[in-house]
PQR file of N, CA, C, O and H, with PARSE charges and radii, in Angstrom:
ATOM      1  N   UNK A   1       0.815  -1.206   0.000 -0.4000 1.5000
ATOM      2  CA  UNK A   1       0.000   0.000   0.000 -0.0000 2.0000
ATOM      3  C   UNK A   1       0.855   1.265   0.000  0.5500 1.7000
ATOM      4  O   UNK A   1       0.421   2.257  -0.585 -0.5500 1.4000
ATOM      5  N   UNK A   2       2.149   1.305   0.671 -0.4000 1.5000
ATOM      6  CA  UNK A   2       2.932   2.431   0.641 -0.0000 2.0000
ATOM      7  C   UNK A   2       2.842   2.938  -1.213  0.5500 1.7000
ATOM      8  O   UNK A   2       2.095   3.838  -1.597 -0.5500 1.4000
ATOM      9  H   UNK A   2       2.501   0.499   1.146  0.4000 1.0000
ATOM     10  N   UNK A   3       3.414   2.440  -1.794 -0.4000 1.5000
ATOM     11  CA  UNK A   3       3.729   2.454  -3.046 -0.0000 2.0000
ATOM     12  C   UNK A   3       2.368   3.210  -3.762  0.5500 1.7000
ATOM     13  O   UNK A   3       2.492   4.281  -4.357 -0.5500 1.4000
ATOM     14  H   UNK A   3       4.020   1.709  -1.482  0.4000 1.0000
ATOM     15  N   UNK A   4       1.050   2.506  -3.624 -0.4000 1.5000
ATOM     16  CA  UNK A   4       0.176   3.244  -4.192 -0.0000 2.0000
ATOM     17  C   UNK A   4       0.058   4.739  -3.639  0.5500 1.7000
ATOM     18  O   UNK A   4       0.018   5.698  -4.410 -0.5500 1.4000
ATOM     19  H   UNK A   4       0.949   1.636  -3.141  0.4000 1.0000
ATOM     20  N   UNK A   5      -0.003   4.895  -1.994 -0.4000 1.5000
ATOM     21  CA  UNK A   5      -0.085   6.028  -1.468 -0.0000 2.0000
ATOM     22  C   UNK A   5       0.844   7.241  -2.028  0.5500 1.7000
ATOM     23  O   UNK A   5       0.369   8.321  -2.377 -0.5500 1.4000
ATOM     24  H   UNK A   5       0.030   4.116  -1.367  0.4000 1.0000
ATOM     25  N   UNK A   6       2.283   6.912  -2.070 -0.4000 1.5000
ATOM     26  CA  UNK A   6       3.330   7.622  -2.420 -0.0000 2.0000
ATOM     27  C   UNK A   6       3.067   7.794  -4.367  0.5500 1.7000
ATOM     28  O   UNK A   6       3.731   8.423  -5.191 -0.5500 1.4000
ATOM     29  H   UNK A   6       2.669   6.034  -1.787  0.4000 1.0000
ATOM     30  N   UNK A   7       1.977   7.038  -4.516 -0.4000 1.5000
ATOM     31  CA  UNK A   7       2.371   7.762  -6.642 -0.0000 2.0000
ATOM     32  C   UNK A   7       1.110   8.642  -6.307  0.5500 1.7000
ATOM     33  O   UNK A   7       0.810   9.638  -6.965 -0.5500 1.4000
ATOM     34  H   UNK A   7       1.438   6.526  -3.847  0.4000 1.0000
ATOM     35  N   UNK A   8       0.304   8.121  -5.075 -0.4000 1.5000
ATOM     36  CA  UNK A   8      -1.299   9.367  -5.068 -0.0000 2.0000
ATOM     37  C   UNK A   8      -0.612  10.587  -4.761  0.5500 1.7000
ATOM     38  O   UNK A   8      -1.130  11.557  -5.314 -0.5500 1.4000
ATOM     39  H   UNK A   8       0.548   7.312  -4.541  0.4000 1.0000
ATOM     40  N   UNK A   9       0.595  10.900  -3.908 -0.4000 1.5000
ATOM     41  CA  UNK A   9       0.596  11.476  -3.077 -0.0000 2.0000
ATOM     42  C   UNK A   9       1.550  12.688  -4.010  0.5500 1.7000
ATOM     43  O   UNK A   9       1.492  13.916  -3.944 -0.5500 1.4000
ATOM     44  H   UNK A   9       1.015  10.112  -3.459  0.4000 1.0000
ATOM     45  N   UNK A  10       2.460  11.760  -4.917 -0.4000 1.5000
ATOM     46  CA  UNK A  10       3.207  12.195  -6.024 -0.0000 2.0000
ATOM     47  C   UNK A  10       2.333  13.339  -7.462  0.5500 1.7000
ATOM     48  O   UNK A  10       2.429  14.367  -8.134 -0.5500 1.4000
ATOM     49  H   UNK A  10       2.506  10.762  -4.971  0.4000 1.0000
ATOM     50  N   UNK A  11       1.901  12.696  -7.303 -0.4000 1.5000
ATOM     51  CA  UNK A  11       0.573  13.023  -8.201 -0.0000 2.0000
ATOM     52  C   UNK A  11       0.257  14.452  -7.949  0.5500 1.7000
ATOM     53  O   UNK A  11       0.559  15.410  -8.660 -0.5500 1.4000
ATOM     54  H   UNK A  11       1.823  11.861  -6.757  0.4000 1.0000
ATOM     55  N   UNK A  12      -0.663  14.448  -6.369 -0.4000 1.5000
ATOM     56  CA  UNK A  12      -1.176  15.531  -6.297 -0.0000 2.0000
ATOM     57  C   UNK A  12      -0.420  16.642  -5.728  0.5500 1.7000
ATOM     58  O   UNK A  12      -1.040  17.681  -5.499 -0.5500 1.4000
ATOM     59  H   UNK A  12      -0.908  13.670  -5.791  0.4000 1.0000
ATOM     60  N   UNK A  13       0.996  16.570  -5.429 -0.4000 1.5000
ATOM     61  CA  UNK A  13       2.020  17.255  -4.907 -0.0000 2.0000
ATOM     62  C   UNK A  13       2.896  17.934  -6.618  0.5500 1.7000
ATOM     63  O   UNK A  13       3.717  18.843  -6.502 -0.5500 1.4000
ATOM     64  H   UNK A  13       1.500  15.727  -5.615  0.4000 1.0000
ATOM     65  N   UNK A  14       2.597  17.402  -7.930 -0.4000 1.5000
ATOM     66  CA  UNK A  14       2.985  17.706  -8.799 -0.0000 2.0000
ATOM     67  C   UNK A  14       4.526  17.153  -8.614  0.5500 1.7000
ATOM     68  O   UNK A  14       5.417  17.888  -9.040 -0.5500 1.4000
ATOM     69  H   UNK A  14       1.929  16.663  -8.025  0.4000 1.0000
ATOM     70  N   UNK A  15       4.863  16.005  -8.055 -0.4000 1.5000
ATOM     71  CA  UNK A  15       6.385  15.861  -8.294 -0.0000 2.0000
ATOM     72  C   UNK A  15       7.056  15.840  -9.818  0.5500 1.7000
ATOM     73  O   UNK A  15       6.506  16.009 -10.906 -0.5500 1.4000
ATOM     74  H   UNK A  15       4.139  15.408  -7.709  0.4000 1.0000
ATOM     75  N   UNK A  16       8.343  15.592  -9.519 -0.4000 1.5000
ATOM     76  CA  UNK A  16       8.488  15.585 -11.131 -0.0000 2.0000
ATOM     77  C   UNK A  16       9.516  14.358 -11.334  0.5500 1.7000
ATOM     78  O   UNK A  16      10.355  14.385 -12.235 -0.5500 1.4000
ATOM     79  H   UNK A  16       8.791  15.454  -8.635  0.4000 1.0000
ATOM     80  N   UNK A  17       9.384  13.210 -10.375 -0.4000 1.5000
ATOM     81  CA  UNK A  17       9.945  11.985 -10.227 -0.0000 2.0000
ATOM     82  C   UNK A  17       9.365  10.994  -9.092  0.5500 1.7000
ATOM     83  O   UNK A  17       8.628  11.511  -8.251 -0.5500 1.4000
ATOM     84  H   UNK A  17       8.703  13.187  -9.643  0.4000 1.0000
ATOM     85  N   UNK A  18       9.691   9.334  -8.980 -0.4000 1.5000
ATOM     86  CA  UNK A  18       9.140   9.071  -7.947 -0.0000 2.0000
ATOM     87  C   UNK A  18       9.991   7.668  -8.324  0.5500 1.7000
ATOM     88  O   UNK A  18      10.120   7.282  -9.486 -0.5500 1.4000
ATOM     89  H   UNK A  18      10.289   8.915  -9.662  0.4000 1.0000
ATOM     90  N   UNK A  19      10.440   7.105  -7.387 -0.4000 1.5000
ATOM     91  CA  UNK A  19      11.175   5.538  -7.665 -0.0000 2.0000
ATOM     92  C   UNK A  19      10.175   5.161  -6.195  0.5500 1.7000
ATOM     93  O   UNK A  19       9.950   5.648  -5.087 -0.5500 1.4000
ATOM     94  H   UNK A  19      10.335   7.418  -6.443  0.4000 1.0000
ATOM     95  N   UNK A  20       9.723   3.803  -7.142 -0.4000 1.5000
ATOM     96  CA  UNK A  20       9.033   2.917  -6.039 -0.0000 2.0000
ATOM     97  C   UNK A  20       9.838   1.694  -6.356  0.5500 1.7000
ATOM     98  O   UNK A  20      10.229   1.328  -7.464 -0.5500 1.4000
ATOM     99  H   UNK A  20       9.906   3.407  -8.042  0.4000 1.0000
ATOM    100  N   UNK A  21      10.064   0.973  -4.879 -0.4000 1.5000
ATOM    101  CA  UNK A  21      10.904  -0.382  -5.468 -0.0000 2.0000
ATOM    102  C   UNK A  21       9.859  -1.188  -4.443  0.5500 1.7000
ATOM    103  O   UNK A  21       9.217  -0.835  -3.453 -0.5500 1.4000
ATOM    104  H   UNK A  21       9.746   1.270  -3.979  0.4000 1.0000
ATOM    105  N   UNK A  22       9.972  -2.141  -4.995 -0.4000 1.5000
ATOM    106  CA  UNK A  22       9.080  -3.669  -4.492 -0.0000 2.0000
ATOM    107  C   UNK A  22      10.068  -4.148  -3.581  0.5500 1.7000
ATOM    108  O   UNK A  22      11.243  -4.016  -3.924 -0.5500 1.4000
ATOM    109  H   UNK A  22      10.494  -2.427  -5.799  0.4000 1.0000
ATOM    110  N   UNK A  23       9.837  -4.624  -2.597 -0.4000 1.5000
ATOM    111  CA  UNK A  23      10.270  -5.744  -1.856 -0.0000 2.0000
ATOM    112  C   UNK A  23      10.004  -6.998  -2.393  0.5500 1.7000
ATOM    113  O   UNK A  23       8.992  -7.294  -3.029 -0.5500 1.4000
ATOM    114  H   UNK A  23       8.882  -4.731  -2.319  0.4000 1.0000
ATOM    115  N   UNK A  24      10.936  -7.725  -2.123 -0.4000 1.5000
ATOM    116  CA  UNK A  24      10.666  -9.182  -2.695 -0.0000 2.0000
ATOM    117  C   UNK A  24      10.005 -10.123  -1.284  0.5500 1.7000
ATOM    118  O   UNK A  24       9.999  -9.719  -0.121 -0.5500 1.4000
ATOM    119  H   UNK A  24      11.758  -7.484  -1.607  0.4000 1.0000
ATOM    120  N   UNK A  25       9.586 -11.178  -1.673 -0.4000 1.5000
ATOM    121  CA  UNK A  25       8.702 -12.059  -0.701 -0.0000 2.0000
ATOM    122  C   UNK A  25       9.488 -12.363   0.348  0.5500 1.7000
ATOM    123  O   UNK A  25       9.014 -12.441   1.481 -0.5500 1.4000
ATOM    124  H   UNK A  25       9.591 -11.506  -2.617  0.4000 1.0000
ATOM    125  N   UNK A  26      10.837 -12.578   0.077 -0.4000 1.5000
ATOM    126  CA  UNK A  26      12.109 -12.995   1.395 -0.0000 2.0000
ATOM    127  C   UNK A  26      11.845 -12.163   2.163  0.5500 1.7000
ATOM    128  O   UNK A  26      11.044 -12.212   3.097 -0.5500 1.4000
ATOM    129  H   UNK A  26      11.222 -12.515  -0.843  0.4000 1.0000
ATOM    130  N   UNK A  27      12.795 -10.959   1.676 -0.4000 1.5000
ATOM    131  CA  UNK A  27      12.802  -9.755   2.482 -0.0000 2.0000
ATOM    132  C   UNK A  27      11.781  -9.460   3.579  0.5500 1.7000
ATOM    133  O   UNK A  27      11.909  -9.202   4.776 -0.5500 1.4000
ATOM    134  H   UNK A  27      13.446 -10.919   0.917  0.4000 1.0000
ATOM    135  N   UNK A  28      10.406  -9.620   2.530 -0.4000 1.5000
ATOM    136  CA  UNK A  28       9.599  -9.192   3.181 -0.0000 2.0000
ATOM    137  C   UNK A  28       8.653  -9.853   4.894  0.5500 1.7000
ATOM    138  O   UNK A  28       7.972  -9.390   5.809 -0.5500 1.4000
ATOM    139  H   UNK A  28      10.302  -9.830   1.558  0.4000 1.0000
ATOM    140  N   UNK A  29       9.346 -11.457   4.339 -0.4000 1.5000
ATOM    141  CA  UNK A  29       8.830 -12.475   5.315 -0.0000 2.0000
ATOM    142  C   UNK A  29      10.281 -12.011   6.965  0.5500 1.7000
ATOM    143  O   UNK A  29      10.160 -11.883   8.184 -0.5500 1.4000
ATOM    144  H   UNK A  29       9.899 -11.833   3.596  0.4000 1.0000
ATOM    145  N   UNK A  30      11.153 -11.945   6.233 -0.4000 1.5000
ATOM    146  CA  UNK A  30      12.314 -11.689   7.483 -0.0000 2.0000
ATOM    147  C   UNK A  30      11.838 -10.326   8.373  0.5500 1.7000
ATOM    148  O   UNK A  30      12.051 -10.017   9.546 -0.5500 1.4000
ATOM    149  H   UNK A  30      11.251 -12.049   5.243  0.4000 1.0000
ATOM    150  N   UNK A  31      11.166  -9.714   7.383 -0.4000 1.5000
ATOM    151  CA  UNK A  31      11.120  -8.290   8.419 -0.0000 2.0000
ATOM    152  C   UNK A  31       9.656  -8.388   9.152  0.5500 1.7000
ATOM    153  O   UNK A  31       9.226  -7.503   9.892 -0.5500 1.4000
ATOM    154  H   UNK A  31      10.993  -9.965   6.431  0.4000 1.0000
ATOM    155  N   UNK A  32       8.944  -9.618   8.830 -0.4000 1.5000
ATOM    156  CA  UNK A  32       7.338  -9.514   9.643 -0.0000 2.0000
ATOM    157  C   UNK A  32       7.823  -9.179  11.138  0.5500 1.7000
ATOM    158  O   UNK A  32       7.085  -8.415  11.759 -0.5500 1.4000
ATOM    159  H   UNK A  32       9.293 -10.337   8.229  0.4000 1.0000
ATOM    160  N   UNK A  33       9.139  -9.725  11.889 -0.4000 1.5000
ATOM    161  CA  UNK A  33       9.250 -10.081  13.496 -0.0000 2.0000
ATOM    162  C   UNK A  33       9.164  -8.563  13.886  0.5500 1.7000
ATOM    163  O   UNK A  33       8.461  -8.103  14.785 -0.5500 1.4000
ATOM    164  H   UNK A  33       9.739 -10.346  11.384  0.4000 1.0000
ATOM    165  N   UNK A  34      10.275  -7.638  12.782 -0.4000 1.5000
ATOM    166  CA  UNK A  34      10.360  -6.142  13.269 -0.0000 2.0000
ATOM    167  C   UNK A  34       9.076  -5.568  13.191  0.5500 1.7000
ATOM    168  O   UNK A  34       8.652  -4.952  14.169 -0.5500 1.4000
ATOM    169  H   UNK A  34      10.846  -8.012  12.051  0.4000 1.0000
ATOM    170  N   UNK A  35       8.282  -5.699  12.003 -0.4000 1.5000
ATOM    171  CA  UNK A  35       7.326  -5.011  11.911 -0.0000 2.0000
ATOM    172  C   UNK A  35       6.226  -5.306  12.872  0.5500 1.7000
ATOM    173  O   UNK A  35       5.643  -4.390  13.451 -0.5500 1.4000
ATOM    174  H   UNK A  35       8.627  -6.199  11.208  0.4000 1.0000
ATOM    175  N   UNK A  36       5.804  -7.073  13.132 -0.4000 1.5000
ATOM    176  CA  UNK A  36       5.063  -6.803  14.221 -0.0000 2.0000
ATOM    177  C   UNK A  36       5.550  -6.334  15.650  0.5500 1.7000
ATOM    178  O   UNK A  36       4.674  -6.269  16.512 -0.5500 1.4000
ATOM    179  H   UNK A  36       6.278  -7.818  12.661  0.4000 1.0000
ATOM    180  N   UNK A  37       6.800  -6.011  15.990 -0.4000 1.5000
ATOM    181  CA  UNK A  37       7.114  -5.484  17.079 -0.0000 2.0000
ATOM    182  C   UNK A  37       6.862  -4.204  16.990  0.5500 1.7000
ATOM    183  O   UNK A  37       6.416  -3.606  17.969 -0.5500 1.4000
ATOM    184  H   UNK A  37       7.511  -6.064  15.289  0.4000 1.0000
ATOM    185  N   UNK A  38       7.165  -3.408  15.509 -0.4000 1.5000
ATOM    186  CA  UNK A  38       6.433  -1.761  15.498 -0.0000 2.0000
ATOM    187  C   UNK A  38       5.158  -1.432  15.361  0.5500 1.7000
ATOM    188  O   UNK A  38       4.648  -0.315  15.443 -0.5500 1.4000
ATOM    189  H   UNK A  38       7.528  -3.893  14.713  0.4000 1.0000
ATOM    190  N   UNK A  39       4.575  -2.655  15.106 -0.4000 1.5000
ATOM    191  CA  UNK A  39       2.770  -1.985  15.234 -0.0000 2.0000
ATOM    192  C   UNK A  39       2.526  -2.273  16.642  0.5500 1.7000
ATOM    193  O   UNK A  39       1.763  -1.555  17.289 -0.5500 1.4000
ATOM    194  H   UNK A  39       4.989  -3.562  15.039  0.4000 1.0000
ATOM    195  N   UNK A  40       3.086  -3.215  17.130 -0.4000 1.5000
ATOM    196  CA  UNK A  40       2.853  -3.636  18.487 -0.0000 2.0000
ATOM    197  C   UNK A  40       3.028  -2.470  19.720  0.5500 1.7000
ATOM    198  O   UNK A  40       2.346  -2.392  20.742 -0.5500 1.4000
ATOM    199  H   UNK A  40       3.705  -3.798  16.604  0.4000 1.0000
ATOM    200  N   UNK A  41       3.949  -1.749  19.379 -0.4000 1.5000
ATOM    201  CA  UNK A  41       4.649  -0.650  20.501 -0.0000 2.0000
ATOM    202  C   UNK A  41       4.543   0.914  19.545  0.5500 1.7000
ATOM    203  O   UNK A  41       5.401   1.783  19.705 -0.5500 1.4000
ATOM    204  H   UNK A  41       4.503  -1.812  18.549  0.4000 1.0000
ATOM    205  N   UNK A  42       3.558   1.068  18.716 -0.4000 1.5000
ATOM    206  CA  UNK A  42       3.259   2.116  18.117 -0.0000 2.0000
ATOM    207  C   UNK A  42       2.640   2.837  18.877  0.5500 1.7000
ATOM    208  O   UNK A  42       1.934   2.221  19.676 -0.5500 1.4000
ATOM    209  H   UNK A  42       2.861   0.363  18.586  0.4000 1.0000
ATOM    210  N   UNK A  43       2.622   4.089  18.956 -0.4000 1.5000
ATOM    211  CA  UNK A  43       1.772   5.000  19.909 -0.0000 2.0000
ATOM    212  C   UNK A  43       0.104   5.236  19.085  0.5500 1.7000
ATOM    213  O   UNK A  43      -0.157   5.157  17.884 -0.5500 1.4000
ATOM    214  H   UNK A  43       3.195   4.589  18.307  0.4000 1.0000
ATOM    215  N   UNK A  44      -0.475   5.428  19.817 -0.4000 1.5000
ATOM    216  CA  UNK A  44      -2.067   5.107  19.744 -0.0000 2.0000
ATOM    217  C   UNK A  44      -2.309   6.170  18.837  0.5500 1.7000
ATOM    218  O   UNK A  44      -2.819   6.012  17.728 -0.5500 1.4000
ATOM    219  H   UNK A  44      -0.263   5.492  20.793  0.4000 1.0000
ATOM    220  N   UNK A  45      -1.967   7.178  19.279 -0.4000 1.5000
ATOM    221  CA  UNK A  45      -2.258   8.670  18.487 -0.0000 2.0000
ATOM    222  C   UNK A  45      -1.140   9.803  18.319  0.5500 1.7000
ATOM    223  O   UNK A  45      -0.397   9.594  19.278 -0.5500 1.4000
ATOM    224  H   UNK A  45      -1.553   7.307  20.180  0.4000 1.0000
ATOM    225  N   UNK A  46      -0.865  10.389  17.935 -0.4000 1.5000
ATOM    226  CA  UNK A  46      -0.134  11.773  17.832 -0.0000 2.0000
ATOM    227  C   UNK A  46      -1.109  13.109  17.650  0.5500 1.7000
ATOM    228  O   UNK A  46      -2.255  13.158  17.205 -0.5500 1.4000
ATOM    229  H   UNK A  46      -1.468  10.559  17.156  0.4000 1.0000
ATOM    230  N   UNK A  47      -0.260  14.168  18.147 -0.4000 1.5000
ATOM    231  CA  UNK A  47      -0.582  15.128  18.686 -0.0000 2.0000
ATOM    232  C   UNK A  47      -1.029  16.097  17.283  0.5500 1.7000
ATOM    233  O   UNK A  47      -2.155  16.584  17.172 -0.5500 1.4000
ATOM    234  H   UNK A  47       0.671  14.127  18.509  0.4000 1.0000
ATOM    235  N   UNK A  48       0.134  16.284  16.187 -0.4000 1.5000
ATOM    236  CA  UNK A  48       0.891  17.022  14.991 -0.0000 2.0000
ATOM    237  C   UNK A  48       1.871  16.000  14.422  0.5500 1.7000
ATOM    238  O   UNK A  48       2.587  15.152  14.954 -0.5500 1.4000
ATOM    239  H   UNK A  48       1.048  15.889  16.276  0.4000 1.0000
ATOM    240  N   UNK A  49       1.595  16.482  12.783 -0.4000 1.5000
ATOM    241  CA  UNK A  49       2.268  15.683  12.101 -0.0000 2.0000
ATOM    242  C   UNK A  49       3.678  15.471  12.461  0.5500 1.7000
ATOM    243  O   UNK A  49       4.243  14.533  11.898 -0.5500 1.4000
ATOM    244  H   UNK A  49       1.013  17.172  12.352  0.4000 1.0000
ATOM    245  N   UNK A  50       4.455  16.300  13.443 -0.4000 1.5000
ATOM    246  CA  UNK A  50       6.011  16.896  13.488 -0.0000 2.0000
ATOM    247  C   UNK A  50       6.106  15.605  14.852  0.5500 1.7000
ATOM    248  O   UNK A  50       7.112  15.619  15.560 -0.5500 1.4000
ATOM    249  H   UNK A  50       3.996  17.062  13.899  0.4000 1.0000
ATOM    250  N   UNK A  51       5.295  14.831  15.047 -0.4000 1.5000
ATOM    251  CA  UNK A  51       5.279  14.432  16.149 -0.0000 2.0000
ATOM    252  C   UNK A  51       5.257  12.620  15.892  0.5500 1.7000
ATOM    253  O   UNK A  51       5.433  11.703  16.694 -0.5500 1.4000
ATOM    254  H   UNK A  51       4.477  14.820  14.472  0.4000 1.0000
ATOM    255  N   UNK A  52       4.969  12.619  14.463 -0.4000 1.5000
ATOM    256  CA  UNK A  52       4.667  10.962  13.984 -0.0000 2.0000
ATOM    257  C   UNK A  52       6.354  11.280  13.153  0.5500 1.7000
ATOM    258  O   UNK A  52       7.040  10.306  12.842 -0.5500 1.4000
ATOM    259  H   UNK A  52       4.826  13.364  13.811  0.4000 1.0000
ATOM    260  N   UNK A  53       6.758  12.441  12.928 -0.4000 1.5000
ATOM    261  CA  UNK A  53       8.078  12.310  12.233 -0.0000 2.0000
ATOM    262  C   UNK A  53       9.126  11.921  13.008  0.5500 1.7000
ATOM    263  O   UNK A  53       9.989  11.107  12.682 -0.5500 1.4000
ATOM    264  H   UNK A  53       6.201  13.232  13.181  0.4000 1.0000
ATOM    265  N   UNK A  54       9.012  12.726  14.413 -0.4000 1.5000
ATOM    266  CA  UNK A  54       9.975  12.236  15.263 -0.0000 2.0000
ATOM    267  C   UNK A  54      10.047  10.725  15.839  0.5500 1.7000
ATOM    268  O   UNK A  54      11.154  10.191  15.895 -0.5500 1.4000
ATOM    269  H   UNK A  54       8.310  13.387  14.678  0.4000 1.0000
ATOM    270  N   UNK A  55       8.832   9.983  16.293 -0.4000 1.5000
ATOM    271  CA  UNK A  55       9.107   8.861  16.295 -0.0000 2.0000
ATOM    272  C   UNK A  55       9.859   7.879  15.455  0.5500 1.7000
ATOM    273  O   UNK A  55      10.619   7.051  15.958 -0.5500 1.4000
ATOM    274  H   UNK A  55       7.933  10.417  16.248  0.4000 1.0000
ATOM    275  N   UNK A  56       9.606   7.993  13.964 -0.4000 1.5000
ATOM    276  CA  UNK A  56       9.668   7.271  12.951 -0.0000 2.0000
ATOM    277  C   UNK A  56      11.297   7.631  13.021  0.5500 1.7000
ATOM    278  O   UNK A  56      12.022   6.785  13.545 -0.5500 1.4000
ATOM    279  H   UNK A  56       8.989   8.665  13.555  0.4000 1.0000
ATOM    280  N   UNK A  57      11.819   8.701  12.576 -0.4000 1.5000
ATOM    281  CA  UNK A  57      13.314   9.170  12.973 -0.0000 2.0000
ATOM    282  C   UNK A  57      13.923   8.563  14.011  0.5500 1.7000
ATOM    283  O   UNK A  57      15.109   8.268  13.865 -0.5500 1.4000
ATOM    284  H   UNK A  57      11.230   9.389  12.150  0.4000 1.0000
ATOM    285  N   UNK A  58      13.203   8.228  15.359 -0.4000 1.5000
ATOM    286  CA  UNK A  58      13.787   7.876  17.016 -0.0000 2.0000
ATOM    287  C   UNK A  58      14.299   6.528  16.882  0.5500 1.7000
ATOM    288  O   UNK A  58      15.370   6.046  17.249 -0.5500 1.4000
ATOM    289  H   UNK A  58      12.239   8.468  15.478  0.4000 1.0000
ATOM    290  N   UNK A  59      12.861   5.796  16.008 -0.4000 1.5000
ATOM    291  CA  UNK A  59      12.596   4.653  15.957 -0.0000 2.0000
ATOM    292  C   UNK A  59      13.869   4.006  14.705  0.5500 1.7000
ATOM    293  O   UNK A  59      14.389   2.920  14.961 -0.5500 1.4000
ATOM    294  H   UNK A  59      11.991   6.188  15.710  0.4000 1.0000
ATOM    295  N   UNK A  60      14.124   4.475  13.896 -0.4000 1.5000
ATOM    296  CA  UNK A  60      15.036   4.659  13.059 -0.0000 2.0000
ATOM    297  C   UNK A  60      14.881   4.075  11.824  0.5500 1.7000
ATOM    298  O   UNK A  60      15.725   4.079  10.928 -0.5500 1.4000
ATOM    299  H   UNK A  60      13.702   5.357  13.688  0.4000 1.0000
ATOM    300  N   UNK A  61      13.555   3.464  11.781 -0.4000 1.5000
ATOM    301  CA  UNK A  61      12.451   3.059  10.432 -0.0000 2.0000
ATOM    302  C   UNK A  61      12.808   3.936   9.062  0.5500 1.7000
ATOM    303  O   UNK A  61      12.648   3.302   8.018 -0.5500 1.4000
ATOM    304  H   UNK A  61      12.869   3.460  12.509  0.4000 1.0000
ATOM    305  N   UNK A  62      13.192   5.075   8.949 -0.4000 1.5000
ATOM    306  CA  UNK A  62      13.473   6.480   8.021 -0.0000 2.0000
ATOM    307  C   UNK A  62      14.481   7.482   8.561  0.5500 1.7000
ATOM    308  O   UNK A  62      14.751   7.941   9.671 -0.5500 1.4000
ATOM    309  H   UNK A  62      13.323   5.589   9.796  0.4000 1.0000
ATOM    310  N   UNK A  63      14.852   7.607   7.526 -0.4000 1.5000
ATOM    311  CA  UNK A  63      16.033   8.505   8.296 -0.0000 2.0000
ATOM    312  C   UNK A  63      16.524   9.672   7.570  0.5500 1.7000
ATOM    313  O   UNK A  63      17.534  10.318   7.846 -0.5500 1.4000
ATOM    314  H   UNK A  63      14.633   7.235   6.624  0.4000 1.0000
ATOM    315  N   UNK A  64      15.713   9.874   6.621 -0.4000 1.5000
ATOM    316  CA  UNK A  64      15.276  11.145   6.332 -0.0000 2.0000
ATOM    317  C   UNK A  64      14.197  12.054   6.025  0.5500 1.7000
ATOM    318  O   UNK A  64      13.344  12.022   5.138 -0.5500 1.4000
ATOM    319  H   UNK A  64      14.892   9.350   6.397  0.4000 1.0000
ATOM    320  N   UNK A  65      14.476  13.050   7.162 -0.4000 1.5000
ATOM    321  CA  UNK A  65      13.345  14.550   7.697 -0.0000 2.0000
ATOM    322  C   UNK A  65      12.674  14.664   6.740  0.5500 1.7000
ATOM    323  O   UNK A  65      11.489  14.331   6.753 -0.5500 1.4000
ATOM    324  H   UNK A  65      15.169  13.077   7.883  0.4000 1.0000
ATOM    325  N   UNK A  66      13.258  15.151   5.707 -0.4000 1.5000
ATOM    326  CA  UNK A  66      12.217  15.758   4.582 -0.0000 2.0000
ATOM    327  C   UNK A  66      11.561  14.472   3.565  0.5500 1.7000
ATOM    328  O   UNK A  66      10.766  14.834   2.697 -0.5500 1.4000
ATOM    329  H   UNK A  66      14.221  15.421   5.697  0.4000 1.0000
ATOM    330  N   UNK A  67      11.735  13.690   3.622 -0.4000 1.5000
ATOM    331  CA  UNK A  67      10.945  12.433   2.679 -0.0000 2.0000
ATOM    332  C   UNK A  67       9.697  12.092   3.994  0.5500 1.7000
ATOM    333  O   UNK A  67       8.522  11.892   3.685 -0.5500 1.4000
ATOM    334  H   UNK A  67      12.381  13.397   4.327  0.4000 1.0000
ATOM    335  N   UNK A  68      10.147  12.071   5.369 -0.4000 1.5000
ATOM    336  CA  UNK A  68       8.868  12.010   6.272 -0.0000 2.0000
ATOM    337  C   UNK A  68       7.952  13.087   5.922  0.5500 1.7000
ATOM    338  O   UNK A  68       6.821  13.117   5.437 -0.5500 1.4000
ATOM    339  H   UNK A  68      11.101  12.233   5.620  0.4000 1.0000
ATOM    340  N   UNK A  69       8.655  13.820   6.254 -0.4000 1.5000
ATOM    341  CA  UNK A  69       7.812  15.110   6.081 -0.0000 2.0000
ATOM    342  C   UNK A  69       6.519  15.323   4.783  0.5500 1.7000
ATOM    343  O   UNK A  69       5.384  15.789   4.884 -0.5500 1.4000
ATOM    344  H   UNK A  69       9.574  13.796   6.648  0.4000 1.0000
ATOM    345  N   UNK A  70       7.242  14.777   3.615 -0.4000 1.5000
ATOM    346  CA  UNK A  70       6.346  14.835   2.315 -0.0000 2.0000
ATOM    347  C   UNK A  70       5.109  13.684   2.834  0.5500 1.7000
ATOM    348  O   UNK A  70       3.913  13.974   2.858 -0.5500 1.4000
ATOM    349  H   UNK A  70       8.164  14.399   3.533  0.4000 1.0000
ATOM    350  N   UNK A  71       5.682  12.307   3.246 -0.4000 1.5000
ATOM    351  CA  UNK A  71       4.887  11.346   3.559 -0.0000 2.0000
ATOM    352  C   UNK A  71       3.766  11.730   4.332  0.5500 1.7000
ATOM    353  O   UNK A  71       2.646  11.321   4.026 -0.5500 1.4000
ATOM    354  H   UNK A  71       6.654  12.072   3.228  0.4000 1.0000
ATOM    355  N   UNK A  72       3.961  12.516   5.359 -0.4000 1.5000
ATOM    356  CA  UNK A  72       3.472  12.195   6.638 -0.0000 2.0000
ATOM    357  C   UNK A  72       2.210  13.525   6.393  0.5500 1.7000
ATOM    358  O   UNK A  72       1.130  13.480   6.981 -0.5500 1.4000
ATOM    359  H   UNK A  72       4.871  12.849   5.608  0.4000 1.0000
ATOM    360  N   UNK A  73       2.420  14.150   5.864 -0.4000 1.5000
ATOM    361  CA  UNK A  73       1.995  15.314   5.210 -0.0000 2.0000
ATOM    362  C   UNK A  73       1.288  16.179   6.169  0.5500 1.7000
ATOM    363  O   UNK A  73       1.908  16.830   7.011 -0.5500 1.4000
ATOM    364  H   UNK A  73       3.298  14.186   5.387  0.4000 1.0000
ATOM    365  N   UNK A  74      -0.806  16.217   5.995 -0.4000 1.5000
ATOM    366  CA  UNK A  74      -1.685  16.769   7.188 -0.0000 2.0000
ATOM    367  C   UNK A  74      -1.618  16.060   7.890  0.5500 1.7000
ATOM    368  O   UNK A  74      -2.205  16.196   8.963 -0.5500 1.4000
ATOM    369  H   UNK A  74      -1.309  15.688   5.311  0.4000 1.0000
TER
END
C-alpha cells in the first residue's frame, strides 16, 4: 500500500519523479518479526504531524526529515 499512497501522493504534490521499489517475498517475510514489534509498541495517536516524524526518525524506520515530512503530510 505504501507504493500506491506515495504515486497518489506524487501526483497531487505535482512531483516531477518518484522511484518505487518492491520488496521481494524474502525480504519481506524476514522483516514480519520487526514489523510486528512496530505496530505492536506504536503509539495510539499523535498530537501534529512533526510528532509521527519524530518517532519514525527515534525509531530509526526512516532517516530522512524531509521524505517524512512529504509522507506524513496533514
Amino acid at each position: 500500500m505504501g507504493g500506491a499512497i506515495a504515486t497518489h501522493l506524487a501526483k497531487e504534490r505535482e512531483v516531477s519523479g518518484l522511484l518505487v521499489i518492491d520488496v521481494v517475498e524474502g525480504t519481506a517475510l524476514e522483516a514480519l518479526e520487526f514489523m510486528e514489534g512496530m505496530a505492536t509498541n506504536r503509539k495510539k495517536s499523535f498530537t501534529d504531524p512533526s510528532e509521527v516524524i519524530d518517532w519514525y526518525l527515534k525509531g530509526g524506520m526512516v532517516k530522512n526529515r524531509e521524505s517524512l515530512r512529504m509522507t506524513v503530510g496533514g
